[in-house]
RODO-2510 file (C-alpha; in nm, 4 decimals, decimal comma):
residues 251
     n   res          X          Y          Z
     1     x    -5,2878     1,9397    -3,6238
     2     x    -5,6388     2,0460    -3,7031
     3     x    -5,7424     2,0208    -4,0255
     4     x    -5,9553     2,2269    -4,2425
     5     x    -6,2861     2,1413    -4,2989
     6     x    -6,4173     2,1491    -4,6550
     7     x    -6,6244     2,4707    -4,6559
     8     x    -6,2372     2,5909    -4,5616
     9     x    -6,0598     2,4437    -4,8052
    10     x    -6,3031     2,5567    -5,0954
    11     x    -6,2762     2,8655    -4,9918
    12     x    -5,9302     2,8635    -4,9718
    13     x    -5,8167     2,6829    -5,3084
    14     x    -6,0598     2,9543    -5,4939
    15     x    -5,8622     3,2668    -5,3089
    16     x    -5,5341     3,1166    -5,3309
    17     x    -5,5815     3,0687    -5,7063
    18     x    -5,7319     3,4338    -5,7158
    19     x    -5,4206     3,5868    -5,5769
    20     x    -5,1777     3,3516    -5,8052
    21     x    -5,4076     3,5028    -6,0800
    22     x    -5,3590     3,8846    -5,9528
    23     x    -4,9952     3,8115    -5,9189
    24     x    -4,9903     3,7096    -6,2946
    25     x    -5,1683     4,0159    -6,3858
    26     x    -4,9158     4,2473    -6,2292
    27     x    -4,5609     4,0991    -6,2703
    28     x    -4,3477     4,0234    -6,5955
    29     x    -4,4277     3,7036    -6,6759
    30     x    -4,0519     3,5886    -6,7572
    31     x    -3,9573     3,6828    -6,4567
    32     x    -3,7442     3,3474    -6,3537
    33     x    -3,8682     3,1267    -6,0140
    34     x    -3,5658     3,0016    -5,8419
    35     x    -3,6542     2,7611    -5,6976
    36     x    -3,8570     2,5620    -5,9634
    37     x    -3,5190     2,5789    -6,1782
    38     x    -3,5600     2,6575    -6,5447
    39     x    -3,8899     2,8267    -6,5147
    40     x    -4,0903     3,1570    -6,5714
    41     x    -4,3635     3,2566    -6,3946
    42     x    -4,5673     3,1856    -6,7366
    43     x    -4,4106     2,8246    -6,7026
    44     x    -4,5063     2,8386    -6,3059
    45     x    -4,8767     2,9558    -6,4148
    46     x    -4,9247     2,7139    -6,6895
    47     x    -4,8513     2,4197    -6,4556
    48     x    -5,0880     2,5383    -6,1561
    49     x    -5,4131     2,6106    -6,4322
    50     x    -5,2874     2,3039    -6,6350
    51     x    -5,3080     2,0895    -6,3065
    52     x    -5,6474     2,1857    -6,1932
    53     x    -5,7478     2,1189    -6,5499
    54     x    -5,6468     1,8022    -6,4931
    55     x    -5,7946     1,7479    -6,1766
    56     x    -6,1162     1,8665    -6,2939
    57     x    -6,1509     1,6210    -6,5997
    58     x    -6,0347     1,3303    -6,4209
    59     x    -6,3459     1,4050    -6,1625
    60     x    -6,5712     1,4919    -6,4705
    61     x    -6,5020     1,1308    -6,6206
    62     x    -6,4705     0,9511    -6,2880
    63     x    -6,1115     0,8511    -6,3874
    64     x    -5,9510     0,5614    -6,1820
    65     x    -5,6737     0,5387    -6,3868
    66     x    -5,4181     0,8363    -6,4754
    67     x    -5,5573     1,0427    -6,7520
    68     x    -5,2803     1,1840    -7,0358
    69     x    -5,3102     1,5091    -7,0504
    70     x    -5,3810     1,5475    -7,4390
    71     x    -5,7054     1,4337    -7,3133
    72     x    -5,7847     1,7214    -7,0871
    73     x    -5,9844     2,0179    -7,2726
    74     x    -5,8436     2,3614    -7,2477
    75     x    -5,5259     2,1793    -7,0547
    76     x    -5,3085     2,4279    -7,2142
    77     x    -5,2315     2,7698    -7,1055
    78     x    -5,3928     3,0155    -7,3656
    79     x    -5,1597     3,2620    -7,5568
    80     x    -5,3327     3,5314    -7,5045
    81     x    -5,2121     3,6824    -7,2152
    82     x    -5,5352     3,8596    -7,1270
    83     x    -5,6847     3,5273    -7,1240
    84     x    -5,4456     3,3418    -6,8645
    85     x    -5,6060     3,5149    -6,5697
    86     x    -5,9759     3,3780    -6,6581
    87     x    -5,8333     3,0229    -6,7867
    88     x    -5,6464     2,9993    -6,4107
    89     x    -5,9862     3,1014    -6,2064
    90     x    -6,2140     2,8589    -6,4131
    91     x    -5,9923     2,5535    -6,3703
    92     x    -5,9695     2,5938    -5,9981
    93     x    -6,3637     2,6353    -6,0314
    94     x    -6,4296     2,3713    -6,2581
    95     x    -6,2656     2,1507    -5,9793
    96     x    -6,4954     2,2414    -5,7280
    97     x    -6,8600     2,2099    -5,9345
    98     x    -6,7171     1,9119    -6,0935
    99     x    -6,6665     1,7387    -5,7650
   100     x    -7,0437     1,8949    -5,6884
   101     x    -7,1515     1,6667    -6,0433
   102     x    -7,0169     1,3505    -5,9863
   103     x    -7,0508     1,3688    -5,5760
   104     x    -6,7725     1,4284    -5,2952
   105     x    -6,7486     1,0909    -5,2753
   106     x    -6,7104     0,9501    -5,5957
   107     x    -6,3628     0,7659    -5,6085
   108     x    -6,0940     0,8944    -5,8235
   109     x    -5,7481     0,8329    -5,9425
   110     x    -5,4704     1,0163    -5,7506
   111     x    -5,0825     0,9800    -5,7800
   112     x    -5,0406     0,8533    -5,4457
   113     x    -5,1680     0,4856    -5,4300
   114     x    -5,5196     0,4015    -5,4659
   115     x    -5,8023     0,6321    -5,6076
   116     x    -5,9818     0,8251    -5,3714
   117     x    -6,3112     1,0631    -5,2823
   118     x    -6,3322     1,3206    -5,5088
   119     x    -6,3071     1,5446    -5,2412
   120     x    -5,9560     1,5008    -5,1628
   121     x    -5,8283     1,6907    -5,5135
   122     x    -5,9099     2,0104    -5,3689
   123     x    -5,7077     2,0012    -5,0635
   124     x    -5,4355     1,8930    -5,3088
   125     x    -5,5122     2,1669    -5,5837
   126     x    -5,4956     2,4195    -5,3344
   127     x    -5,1845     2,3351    -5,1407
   128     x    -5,0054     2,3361    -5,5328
   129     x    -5,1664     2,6713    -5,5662
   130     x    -4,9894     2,7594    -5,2071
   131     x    -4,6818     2,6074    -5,2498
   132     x    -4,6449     2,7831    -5,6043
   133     x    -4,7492     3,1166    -5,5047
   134     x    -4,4994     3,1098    -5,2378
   135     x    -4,2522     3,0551    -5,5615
   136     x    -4,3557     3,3629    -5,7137
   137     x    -4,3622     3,5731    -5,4010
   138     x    -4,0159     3,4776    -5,3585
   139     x    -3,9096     3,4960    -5,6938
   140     x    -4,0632     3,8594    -5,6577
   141     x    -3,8841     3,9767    -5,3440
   142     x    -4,2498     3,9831    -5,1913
   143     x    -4,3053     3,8734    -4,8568
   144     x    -4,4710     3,5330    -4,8668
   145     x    -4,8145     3,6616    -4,6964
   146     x    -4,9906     3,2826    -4,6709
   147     x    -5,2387     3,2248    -4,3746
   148     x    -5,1189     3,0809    -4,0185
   149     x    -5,4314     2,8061    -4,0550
   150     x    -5,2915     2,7464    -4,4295
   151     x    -4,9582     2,6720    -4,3468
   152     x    -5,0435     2,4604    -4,0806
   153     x    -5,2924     2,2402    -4,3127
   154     x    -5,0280     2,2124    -4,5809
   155     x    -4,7919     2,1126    -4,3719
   156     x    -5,0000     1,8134    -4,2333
   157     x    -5,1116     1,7262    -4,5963
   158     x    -4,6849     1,7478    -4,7276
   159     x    -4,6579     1,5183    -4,4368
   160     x    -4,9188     1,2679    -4,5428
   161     x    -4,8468     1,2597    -4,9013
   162     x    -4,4741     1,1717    -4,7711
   163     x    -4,5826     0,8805    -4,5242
   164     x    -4,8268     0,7564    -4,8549
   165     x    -4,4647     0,6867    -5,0191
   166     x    -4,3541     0,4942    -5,2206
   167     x    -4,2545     0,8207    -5,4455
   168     x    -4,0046     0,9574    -5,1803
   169     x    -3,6678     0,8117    -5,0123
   170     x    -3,7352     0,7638    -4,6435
   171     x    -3,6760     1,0831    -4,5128
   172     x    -3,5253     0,9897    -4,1807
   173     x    -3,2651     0,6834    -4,0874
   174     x    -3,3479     0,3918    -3,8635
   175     x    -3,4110     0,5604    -3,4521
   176     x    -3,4111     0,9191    -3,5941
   177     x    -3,7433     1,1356    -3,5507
   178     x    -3,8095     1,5101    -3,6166
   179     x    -4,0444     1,7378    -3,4243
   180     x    -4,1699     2,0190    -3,5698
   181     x    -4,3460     2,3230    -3,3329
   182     x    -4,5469     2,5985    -3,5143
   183     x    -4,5140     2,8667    -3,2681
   184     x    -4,7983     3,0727    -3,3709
   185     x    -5,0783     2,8001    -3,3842
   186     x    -4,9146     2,5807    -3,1153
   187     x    -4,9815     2,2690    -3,3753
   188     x    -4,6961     2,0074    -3,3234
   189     x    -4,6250     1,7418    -3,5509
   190     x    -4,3746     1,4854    -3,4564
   191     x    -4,2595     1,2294    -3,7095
   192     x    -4,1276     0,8860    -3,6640
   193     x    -3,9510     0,6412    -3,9080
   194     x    -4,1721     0,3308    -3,9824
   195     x    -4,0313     0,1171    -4,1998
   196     x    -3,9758     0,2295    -4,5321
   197     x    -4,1702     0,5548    -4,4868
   198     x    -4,2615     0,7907    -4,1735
   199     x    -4,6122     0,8520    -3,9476
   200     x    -4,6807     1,1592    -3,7701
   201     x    -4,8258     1,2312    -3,4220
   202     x    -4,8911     1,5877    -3,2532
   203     x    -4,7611     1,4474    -2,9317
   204     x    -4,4997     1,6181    -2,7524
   205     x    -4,2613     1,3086    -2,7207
   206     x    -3,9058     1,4632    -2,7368
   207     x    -3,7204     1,4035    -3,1200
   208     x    -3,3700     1,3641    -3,2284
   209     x    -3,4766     1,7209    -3,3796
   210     x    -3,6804     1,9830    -3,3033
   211     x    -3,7766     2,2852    -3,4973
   212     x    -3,9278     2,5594    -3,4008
   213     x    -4,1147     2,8149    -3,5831
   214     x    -4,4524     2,9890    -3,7584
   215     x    -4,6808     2,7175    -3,9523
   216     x    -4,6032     2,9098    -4,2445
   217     x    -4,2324     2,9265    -4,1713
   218     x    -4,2194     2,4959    -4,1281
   219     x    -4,4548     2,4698    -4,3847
   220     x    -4,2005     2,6389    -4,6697
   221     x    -3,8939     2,4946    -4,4976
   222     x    -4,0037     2,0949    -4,5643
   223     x    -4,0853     2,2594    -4,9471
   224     x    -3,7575     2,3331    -4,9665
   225     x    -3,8725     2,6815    -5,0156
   226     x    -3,6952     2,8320    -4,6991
   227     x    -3,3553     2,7564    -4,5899
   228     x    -3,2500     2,5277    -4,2645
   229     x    -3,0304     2,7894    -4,1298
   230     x    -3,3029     3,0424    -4,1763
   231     x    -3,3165     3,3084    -3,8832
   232     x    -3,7178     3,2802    -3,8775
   233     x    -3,6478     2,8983    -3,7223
   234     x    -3,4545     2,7655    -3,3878
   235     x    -3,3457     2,4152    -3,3638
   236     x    -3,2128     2,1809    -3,1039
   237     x    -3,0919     1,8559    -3,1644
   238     x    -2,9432     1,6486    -3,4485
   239     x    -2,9297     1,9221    -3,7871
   240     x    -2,8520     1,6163    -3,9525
   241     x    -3,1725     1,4994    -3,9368
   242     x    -3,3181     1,7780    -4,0923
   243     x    -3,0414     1,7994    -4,3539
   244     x    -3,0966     1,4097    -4,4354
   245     x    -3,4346     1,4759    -4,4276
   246     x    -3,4232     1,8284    -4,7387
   247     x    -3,1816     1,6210    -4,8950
   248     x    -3,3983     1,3144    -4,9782
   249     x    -3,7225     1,4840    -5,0510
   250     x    -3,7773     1,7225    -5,3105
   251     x    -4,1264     1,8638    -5,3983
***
């Protein structure tokens, strides 16, 4: 479960956003997203750029509380569609030298307990921008064409913001456990109930379930994004674990 460092995940959040932007540029931008129910891809869009508007301005003002959003400038996705593309890139941007401003490890407000370094909103902003790509690509009958390494690091990060609770059910009952294998990075996470919320391990301990599949593959199946009876994953064990488990948390 190695994560990326933060030259990485820079990197990444800025060509993840680039692609959402590219994807903008060429589709319809009514076309519906399944499985964000009741939107567009203009609604899916306006949500990402809105978010790392967000982001940015509560790093700009060193925010340790939550910040409304009729606060943040430019939080709202232009009209113009002509304009969307360069409002999405500069939001994801303005993230980045923002954090660069205040410092990395200035401490800011985020949704999951107490504030924290600056630092940490761009491994967040960019597995949104993942997870919502992945939305369009599907709603698009593309093929959902995310890095191995990507996968893999929002998968440990969905995992994380999970055990942070208290926003989620427990995922698993009392003695349950679920193992998940990526089988093209050779990561394993394996997650335990504790209490009223989960921790993870990448020991190989056996689970009441285990799944089997890529990073990317795991990664879209705890979203919610990929079915449990998908033909991309192999399981043995307890499906009710895993069914328990997409039944009480939905991102």
């Amino acid at each position: 479960m190695n994560s990326l460092d933060t030259t990485a995940l820079r990197k990444a959040f800025l060509d993840e956003t680039d692609q959402l932007a590219d994807l903008y540029r060429s589709a319809d931008p009514k076309t519906p997203i399944p499985t964000c129910p009741d939107w567009t891809l203009s609604n899916l869009i306006a949500h990402v750029g809105g978010g790392n508007r967000w982001a940015a301005a509560m790093i700009a003002n060193r925010a340790t509380e939550f910040l409304e959003f009729q606060q943040v400038p430019d939080y709202r996705r232009p009209r113009d569609l002509d304009e969307v593309d360069g409002w999405l890139r500069a939001g994801a941007r303005a993230v980045i030298d923002n954090i660069d401003t205040v410092g990395s490890d200035v401490l800011v407000w985020t949704p999951f307990g107490s504030p924290r370094p600056a630092e940490w909103w761009v491994r967040r902003r960019l597995h949104e921008a993942t997870a919502h790509r992945a939305d369009a690509l599907l709603a698009l009958n593309h093929e959902v064409a995310i890095a191995s390494e990507l996968g893999a690091d929002g998968l440990s990060e969905f995992l994380e913001i999970v055990e942070l609770g208290p926003r989620f059910e427990t995922p698993l009952d009392e003695g349950a456990s679920l193992r998940l294998h990526a089988t093209d990075t050779d990561d394993t996470w394996t997650v335990l109930r504790s209490g009223d919320t989960i921790t993870t391990t990448d020991n190989q301990t056996p689970a009441s379930l285990t799944v089997h599949g890529t990073a990317v593959d795991l990664y879209l199946l705890l979203l919610r994004r990929l079915p449990a009876d998908s033909p991309t994953l192999a399981t043995s064990g307890d499906l009710e674990v895993l069914a328990t488990w997409l039944e009480r948390i939905r991102f």
